[in-house]
N, C-alpha and C positions, 0 to 999 in steps of 0.2 A: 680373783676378779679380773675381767677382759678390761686389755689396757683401751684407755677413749681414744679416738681419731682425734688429732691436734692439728694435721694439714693435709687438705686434698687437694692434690696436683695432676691437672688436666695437661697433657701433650698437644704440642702443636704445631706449627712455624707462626709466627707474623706476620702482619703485612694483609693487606686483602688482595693482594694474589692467591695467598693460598687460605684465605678464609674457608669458604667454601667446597674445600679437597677433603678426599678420606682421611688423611691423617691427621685431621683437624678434630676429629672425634671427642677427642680430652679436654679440648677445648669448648667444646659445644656443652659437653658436660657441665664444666663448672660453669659457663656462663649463664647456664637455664638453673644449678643450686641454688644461684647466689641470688637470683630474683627470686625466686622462693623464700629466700630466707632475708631479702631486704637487704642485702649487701652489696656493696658500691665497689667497683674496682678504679684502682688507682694507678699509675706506672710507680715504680718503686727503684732505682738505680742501684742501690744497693744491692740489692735483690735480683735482679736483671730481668723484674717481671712485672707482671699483672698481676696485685694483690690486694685481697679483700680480705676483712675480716666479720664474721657474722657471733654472735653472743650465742650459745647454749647454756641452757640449765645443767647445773653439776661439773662442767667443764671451764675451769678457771681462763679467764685472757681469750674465749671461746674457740673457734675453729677456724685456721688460715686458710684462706683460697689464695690458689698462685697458678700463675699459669705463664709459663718463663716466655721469655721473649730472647732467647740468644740460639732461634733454631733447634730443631729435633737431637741433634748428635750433639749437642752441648747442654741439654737440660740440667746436668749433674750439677753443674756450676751454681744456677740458679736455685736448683733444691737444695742445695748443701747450705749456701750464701743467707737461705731463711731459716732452715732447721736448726745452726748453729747458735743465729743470734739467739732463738727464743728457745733454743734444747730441748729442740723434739727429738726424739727419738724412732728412729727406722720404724719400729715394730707400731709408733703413733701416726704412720701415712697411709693414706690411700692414694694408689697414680692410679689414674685413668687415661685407656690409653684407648686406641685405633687396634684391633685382632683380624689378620689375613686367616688366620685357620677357622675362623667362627661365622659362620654367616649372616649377612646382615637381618637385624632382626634378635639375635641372643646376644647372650650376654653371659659371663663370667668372670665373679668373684672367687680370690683365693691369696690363699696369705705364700708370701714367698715363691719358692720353683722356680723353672729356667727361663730366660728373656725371652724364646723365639725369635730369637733374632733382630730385635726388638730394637736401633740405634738409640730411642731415648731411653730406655728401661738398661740400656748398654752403660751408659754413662752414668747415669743412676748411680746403677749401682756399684760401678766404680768411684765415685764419688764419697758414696757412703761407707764401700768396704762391706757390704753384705748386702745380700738378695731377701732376706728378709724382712718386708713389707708389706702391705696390701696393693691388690692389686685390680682394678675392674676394667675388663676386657672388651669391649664394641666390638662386636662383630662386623668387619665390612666385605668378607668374602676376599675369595683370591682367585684370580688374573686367570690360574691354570696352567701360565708360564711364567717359572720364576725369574727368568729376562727381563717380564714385562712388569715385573713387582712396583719399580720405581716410579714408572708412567702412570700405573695404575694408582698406587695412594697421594699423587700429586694432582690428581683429577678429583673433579667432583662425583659422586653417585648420580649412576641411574633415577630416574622420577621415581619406580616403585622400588627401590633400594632406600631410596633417603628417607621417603615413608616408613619402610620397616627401623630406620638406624634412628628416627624421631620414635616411635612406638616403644623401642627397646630401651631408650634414654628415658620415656614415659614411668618405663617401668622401674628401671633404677632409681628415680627421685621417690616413686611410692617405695619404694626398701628403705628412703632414707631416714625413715623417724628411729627403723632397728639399727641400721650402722651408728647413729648418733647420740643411743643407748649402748652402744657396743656388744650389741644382741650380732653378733657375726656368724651362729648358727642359722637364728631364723632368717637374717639377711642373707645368707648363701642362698640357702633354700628357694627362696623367694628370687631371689635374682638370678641363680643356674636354671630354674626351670621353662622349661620348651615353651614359646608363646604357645595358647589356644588356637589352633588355625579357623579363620571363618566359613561359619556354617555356609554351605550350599544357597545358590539360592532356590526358593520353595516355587514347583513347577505345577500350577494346578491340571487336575487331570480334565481333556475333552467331558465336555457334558453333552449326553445324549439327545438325541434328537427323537421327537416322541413320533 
């Protein structure tokens, strides 16, 4: 039986300076679950974050929302700081993070594998002592130069970027009744696949002249 998700942790910085940046992504995530699911966030000290908790059926103490507040290259502290008190286990999270190799727009889900270079997924999983977790990826596109990588996720999206990176968060929340079944085949499925691109628009042909 697939172990249930116990806590979703969204990547971010604080602060509304970088509210609104690409690597804010993880954040935007939990913050649209948690109204979905009626859950209130709270500052938490202990925990060095944003945390919410929402009730599921079958999932005892229900599902932690955290979303750390000690900056991107320090996440680990804050994940560890909650997973210990309530003894989640690595293989019981999902991080949601900001993806330069994925374009905005998609999305991917996958348990474990390498950071990408990833400073909160760094720490992470230092923290934890193993890469083994879940993981769901936002795509926000990349720079094209990896110089410009850092200017680039501390900025906000483009108008029809952010559109596609709302569309694609769309779509993750509809996978979320399977992840919170821990149906994590059909939620792959469903959350790896290519959006639909929109149809054309329909050009009626000249009508004749009699």
């Amino acid at each position: 039986m697939a172990v249930p998700l116990k806590l979703i942790v969204g990547l971010g910085n604080p602060g509304p300076d970088y509210s609104k940046t690409r690597h804010n992504a993880g954040f935007w995530f939990c913050e649209r679950l948690a109204a979905e699911l009626g859950a209130a966030f709270s500052h938490e000290s202990r925990y060095h974050g944003r945390v919410a908790n929402a009730r599921l059926a079958g999932v005892p103490g229900g599902v932690w929302l955290l979303m750390p507040q000690t900056f991107m290259n320090r996440s680990g502290q804050s994940v560890q700081a909650l997973a210990n008190f309530y003894r989640i286990e690595p293989a019981e999270m999902l991080v949601v993070h900001d993806e330069l190799d994925i374009p905005p727009g998609q999305l991917r889900l996958k348990f474990g594998g390498g950071l990408g270079g990833h400073n909160g997924l760094k720490d992470i999983t230092s923290h934890l002592g193993t890469q083994d977790y879940w993981r769901l990826r936002i795509g926000i596109g990349h720079p094209g130069d990896r110089n410009e990588v850092v200017n680039y996720v501390l900025k906000p999206p483009r108008k029809e970027e952010s559109g596609e990176i709302d569309a694609a968060i769309d779509r993750a929340l509809l996978a979320w009744p399977l992840l919170a079944n821990s149906d994590f085949n059909a939620a792959t499925q469903r959350i790896n696949a290519k959006p639909t691109p929109p149809a054309p628009p329909r050009t009626e042909e000249p009508k004749e002249t009699p």
